[in-house]
C-alpha positions as CSV (number, residue, x, y, z in Angstrom):
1,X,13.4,2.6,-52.0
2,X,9.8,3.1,-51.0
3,X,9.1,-0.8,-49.6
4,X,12.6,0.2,-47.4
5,X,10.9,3.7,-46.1
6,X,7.6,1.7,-45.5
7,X,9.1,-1.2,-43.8
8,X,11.3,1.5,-41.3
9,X,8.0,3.7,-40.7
10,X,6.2,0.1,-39.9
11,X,9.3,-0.5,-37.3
12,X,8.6,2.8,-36.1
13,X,4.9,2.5,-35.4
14,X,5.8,-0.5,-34.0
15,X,8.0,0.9,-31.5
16,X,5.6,3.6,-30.6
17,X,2.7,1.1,-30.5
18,X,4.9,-1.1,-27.9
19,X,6.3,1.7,-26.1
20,X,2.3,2.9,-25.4
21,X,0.8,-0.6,-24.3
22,X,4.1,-0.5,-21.9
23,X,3.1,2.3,-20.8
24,X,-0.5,1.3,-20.3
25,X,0.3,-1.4,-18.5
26,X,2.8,0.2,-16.2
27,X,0.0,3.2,-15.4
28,X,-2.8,0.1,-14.6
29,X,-0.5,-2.2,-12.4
30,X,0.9,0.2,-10.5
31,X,-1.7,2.2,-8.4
32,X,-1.1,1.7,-5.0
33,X,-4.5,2.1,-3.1
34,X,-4.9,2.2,0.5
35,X,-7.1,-0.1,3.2
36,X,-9.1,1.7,5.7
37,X,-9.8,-0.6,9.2
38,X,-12.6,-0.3,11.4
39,X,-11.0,2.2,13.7
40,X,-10.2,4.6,10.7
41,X,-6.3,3.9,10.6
42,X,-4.5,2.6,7.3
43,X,-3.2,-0.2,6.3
44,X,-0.8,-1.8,3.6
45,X,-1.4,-1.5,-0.4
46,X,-4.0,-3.4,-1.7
47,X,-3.3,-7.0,-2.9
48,X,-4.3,-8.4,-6.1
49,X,-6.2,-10.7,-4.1
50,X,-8.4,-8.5,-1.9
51,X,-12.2,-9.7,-2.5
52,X,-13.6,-6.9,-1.1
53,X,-13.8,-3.0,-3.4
54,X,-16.0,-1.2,-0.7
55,X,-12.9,-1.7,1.7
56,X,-11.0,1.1,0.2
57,X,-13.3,3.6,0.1
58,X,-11.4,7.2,0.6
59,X,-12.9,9.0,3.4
60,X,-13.0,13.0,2.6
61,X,-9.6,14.6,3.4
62,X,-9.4,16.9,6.4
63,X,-7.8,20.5,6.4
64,X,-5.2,18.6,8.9
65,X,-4.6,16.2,5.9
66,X,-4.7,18.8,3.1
67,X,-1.6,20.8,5.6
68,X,0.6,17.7,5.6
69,X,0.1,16.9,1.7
70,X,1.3,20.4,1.1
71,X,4.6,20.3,3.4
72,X,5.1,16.6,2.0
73,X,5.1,17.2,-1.9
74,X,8.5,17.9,-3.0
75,X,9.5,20.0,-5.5
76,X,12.2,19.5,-8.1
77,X,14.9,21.0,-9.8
78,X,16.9,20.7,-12.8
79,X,20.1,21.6,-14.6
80,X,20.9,24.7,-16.4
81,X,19.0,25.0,-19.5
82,X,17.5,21.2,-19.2
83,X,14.3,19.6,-18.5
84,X,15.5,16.0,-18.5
85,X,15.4,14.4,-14.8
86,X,18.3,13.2,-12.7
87,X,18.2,10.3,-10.7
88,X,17.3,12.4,-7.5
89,X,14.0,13.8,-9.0
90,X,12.8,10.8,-9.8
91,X,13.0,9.7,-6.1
92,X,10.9,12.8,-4.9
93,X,8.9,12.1,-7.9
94,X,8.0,8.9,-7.0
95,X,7.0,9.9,-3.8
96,X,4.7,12.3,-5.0
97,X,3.2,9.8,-6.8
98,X,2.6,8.0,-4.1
99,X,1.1,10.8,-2.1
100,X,-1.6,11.3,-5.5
101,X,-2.3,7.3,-5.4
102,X,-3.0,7.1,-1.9
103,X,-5.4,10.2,-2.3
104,X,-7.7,10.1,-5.2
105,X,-9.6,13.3,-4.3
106,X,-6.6,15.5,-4.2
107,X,-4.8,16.9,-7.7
108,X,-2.0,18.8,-7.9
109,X,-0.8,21.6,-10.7
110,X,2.4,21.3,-12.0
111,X,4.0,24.6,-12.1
112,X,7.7,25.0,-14.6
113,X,9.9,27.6,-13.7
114,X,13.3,28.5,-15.2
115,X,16.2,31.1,-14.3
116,X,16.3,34.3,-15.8
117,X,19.0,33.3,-18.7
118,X,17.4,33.3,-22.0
119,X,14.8,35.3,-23.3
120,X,11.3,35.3,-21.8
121,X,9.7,33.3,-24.5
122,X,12.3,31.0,-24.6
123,X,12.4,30.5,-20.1
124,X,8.5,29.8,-20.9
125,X,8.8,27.2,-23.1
126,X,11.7,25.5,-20.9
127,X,9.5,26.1,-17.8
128,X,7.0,24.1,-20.3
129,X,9.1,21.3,-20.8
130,X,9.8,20.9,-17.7
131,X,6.0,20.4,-16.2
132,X,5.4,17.8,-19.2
133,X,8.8,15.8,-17.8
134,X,7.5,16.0,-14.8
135,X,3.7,14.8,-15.6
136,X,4.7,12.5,-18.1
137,X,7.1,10.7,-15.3
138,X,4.1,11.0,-13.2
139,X,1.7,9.4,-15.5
140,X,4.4,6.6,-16.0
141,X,4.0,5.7,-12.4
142,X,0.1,5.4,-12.9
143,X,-1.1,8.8,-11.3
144,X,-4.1,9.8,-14.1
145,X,-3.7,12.6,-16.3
146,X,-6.9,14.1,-15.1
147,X,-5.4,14.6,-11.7
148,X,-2.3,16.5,-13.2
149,X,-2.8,20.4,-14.5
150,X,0.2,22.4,-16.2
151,X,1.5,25.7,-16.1
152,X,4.8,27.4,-16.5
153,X,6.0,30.7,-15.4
154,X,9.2,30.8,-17.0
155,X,11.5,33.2,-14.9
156,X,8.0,35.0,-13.2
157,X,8.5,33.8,-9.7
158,X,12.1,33.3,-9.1
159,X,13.4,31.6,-5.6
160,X,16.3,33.8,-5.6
161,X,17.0,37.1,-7.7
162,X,19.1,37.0,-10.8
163,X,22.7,36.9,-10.1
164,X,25.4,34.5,-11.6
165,X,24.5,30.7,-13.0
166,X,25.8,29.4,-9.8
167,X,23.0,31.1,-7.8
168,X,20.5,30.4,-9.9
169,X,19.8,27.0,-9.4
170,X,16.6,27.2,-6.8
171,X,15.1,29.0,-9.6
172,X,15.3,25.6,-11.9
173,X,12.2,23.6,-11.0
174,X,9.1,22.2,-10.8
175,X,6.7,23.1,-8.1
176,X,3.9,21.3,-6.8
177,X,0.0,23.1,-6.1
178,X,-2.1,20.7,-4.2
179,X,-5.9,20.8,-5.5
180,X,-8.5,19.4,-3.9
181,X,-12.4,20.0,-5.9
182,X,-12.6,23.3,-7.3
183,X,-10.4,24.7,-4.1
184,X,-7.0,26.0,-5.1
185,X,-4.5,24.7,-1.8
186,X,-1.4,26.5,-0.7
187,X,1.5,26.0,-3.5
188,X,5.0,24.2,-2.2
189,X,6.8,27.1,-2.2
């Protein structure tokens, strides 16, 4: 009985272990940086092939810049009492992501919200869950961890006040708080 426990917690770790280099790999393959020319403007991702590292050097962002990151993060919502994302929010998602990889100076807070069914402690955790979804997703697209803050406010700061499930459903999200240094930016809300 115990070499059969061993052998499934080995298969186990195994999976995990697999599941983490995965993982890994995903988050070092797929950064997608951004060329700057000689008259300032952007070009296409970089290529595996590019010789040159000083030729994506991020110039500081501008408050104009900053005002457009905030109007172009989306924010996400979810299904009554789940934190498990649809096909939809991983579209915005991965825009988002791609917003964070184009700008490495700029970090964003994650901010989980729920509707006001359920008891406070229990919207908090949910609003909880829902940031991690959302950063973990992130972090799978190879935006780093040190770039993504939590928080959750539960049922706090509602979209819409409490009425029937129906209504609530602007109140089930994730919201995006773009970051840049020690400056807090305008929320996407």
């Amino acid at each position: 009985m115990f070499e059969i426990n061993r052998s499934r917690d080995q298969r186990v770790f195994t999976a995990f272990a697999a599941a983490g280099l995965l993982m890994l790999a995903a988050g070092c393959t797929g950064k997608n940086q951004m060329a700057s020319t000689a008259g300032g403007s952007q070009t296409g991702p970089e290529t595996a092939d590019s010789a040159d590292p000083q030729a994506f050097v991020e110039a500081p962002i501008t408050e104009e810049e900053l005002n457009t990151l905030r109007s172009n993060f989306q924010r996400v919502h979810f299904d009554f009492d789940v934190a498990a994302l649809d096909d939809m929010t991983r579209r915005l998602l991965a825009q988002n992501a791609e917003i964070l990889l184009r700008h490495p100076s700029v970090s964003v807070r994650i901010e989980g919200h729920a509707d006001h069914f359920g008891s406070d402690e229990y919207n908090l955790a949910l609003g909880q869950r829902r940031a991690e979804t959302v950063r973990s997703y992130l972090l799978a697209l190879g935006v780093p961890e040190t770039r993504l803050a939590l928080i959750s406010y539960g049922e706090l700061r509602p979209l819409v006040g409490d009425g029937a499930r129906s209504t609530q459903e602007p109140n089930r999200r994730a919201e995006f708080v773009v970051i840049q240094g020690d400056e807090l930016a305008v929320s996407s809300y």
